[in-house]
Residue frames relative to the residue before (quaternion, step in Angstrom):
aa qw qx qy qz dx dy dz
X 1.0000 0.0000 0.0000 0.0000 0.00 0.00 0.00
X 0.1970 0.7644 -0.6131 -0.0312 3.24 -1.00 0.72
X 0.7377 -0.3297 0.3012 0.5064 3.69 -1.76 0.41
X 0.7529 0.4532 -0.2973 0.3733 3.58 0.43 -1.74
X 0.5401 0.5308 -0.3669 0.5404 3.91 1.04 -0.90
X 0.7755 0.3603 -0.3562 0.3767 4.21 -0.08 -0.49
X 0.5930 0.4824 -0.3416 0.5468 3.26 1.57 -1.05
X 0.6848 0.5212 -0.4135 0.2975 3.50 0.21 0.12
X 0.5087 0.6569 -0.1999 0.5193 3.01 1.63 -1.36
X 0.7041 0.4628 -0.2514 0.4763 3.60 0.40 -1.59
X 0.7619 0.2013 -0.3889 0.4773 3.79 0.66 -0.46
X 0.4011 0.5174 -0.5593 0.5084 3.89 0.42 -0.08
X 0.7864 0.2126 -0.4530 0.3621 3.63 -0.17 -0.32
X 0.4505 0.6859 -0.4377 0.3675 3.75 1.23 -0.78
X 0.8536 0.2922 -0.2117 0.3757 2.90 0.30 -1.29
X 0.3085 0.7562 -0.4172 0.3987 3.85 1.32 -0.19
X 0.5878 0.7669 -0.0846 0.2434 2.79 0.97 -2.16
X 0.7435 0.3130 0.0571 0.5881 3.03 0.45 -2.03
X 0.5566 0.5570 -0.3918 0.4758 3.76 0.81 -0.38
X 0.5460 0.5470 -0.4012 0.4916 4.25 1.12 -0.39
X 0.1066 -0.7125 0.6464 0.2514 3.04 -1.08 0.82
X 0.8778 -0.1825 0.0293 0.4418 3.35 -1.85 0.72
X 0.7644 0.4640 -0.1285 0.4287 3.74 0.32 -2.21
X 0.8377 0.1754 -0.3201 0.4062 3.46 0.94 -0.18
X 0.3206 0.6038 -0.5447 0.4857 3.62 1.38 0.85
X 0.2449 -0.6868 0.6200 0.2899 3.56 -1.48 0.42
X 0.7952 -0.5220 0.0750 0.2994 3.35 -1.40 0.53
X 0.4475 0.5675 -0.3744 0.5809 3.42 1.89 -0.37
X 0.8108 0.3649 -0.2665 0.3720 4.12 0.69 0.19
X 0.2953 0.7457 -0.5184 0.2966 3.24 2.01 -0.20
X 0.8815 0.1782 -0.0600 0.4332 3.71 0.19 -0.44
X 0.0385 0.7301 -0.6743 0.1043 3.67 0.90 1.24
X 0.7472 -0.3587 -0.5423 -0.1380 0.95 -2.02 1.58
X 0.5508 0.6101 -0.5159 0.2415 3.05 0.53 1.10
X 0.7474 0.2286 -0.1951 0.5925 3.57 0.17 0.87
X 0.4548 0.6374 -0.4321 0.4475 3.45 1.41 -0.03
X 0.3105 0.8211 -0.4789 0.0109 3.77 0.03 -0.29
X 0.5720 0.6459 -0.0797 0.4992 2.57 1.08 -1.73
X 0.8486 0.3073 -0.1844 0.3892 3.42 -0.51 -1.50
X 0.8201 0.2861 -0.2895 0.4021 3.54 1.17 -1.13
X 0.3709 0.6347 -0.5305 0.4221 3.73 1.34 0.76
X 0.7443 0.3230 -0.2766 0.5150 3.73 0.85 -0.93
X 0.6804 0.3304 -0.5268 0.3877 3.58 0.67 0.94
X 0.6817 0.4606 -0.4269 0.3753 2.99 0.99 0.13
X 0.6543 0.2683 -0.5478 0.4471 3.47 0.92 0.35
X 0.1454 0.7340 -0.5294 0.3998 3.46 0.75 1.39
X 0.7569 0.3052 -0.0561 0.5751 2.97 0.66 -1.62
X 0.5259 0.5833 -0.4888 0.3798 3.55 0.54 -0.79
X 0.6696 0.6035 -0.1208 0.4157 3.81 0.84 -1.77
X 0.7361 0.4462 -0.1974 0.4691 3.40 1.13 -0.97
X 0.7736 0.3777 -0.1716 0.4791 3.23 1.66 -0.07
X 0.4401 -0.7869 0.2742 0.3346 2.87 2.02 0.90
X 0.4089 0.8137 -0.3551 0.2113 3.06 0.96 1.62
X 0.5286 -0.3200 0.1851 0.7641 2.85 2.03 0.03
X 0.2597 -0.5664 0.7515 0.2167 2.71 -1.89 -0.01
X 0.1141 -0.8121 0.5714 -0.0317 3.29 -1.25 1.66
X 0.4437 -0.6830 0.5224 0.2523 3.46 -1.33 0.60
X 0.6264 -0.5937 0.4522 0.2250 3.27 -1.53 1.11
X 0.1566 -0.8659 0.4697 0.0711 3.40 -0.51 0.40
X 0.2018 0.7719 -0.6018 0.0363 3.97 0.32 0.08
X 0.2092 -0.6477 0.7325 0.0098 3.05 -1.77 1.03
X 0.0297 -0.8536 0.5041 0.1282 3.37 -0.13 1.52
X 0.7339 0.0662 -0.2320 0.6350 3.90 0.02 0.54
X 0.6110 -0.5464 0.5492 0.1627 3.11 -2.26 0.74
X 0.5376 -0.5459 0.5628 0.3105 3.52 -0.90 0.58
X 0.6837 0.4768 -0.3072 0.4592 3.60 0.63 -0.97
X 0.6812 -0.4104 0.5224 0.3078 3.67 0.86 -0.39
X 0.6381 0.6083 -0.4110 0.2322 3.74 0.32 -0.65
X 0.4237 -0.7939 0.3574 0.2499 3.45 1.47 -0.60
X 0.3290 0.7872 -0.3552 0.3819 3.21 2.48 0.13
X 0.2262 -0.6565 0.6345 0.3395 4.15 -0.75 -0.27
X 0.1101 0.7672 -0.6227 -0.1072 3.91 -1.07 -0.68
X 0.2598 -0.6872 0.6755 0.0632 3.36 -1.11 1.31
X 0.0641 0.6211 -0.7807 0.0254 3.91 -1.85 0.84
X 0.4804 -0.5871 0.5495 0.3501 2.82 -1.90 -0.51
X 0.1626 -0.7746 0.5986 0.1234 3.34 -1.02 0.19
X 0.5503 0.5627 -0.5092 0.3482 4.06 -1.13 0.68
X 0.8489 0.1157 -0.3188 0.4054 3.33 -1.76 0.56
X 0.8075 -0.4292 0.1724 0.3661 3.28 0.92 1.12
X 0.7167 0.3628 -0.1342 0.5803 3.25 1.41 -0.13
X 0.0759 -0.7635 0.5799 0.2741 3.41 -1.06 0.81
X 0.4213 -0.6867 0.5893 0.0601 3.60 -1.94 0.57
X 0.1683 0.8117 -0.5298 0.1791 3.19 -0.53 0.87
X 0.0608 0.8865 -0.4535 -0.0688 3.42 -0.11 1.16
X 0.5913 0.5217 -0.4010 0.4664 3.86 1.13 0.68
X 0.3414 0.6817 -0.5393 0.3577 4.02 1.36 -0.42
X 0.6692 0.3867 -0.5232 0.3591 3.76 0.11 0.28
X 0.2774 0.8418 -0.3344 0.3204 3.46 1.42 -0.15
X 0.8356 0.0638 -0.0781 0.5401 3.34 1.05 -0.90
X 0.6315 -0.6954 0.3029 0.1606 3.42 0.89 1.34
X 0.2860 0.7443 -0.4848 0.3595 3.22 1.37 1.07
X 0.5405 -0.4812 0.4545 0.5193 4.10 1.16 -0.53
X 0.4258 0.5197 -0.6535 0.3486 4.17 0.87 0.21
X 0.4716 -0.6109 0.5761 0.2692 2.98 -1.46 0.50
X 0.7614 -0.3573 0.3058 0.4461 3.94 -1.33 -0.11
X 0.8500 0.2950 0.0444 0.4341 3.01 1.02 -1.33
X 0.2239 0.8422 -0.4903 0.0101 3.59 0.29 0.33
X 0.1454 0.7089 -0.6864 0.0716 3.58 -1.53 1.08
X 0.1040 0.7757 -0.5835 0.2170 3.12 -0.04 1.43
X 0.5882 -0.4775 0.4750 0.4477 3.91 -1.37 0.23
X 0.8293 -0.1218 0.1488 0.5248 3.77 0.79 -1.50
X 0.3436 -0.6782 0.6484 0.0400 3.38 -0.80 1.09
X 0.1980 -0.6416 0.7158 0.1918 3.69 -1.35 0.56
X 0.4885 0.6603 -0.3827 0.4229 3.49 0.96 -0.77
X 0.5674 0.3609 -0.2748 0.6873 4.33 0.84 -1.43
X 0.5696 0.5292 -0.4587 0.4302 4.03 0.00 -0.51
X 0.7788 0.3043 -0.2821 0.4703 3.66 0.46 -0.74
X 0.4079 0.4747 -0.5754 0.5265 3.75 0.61 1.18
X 0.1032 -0.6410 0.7605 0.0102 3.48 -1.98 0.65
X 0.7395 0.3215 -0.3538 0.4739 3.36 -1.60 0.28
X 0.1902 0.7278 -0.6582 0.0297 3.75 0.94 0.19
X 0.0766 -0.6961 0.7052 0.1109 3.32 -1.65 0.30
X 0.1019 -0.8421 0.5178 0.1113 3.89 -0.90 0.85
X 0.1260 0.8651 -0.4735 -0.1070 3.16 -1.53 0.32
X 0.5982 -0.4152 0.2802 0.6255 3.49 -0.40 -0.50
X 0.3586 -0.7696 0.5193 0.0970 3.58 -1.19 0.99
X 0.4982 0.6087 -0.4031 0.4677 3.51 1.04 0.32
X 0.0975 -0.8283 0.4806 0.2710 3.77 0.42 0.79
X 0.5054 0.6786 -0.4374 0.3045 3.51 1.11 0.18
X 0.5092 0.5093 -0.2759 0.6365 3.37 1.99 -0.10
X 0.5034 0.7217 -0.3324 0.3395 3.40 1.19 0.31
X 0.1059 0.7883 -0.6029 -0.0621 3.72 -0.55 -0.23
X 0.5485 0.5756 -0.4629 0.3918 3.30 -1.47 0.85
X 0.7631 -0.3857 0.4216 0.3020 3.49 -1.06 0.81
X 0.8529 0.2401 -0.1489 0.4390 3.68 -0.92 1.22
X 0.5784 0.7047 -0.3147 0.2642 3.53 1.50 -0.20
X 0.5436 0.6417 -0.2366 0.4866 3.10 2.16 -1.17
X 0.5600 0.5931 -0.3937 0.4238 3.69 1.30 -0.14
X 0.6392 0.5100 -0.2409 0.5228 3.48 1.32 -1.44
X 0.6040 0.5113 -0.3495 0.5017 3.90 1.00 -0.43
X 0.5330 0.6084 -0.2954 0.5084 3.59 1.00 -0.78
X 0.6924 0.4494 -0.2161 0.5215 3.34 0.30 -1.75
X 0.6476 0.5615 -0.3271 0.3979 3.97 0.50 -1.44
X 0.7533 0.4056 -0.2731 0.4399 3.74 0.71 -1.11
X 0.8734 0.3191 -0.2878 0.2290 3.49 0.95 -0.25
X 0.1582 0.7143 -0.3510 0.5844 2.57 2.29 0.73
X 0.5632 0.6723 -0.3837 0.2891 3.87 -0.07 -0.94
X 0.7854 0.4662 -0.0105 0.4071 2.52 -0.04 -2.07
X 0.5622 0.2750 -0.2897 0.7241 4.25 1.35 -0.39
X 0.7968 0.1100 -0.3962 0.4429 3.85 -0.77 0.11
């Protein structure tokens, strides 16, 4: 595993991402990267896993320190956090972030964690992220 090997991964899937048109995005992606956090953190440590890059931990920040009342989902593990939608809310993140530490992910509270593999998932809406996961592959 290395920094360069995830930062690559993480944008091969960004850009995958945005390559879907509408009918094959599911509904947590109709509008990458805004509101997509969620769905496209747990495919990318989909992919991250499938490429024997670690296994990484969900991250959600459910309200802004500042007050804004916004949530935000990354990843988090091998020392580095990942986050390929933070540009979503026009703060200056770039598309792609893989960085050791971020003050920017610092300004979330209420963090909640979990496993980021939504295949470790259960619950109504996952067969969409599997959908989305298989035709993603095959571009990153």
């Amino acid at each position: 595993m290395s920094v360069d090997q995830i930062r690559q991964c993480a944008t091969s899937v960004r850009s995958a991402l945005e390559q879907l048109s509408p009918g094959e995005r599911s509904i947590g992606l109709q509008q990458f990267p805004k509101g997509a956090c969620g769905d496209a953190s747990m495919l990318l440590a989909a992919a991250l896993h499938d490429k024997g890059l670690g296994k990484f931990c969900y991250v959600c920040g459910l309200t802004r320190k500042d007050g804004s009342g916004e949530s935000h989902a990354w990843l988090s593990g091998e020392g580095l956090i990942i986050d390929i939608t933070a540009d979503q809310f026009n703060d200056g993140m770039p598309p792609v972030f893989v960085e050791a530490e971020s003050d920017w992910h610092g300004g979330w509270e209420d963090i909640v964690e979990n496993s980021a593999d939504y295949r470790e998932w259960h619950g109504q809406g996952l067969y969409e992220l599997a959908r989305v996961h298989y035709l993603i592959k095959s571009r990153i």
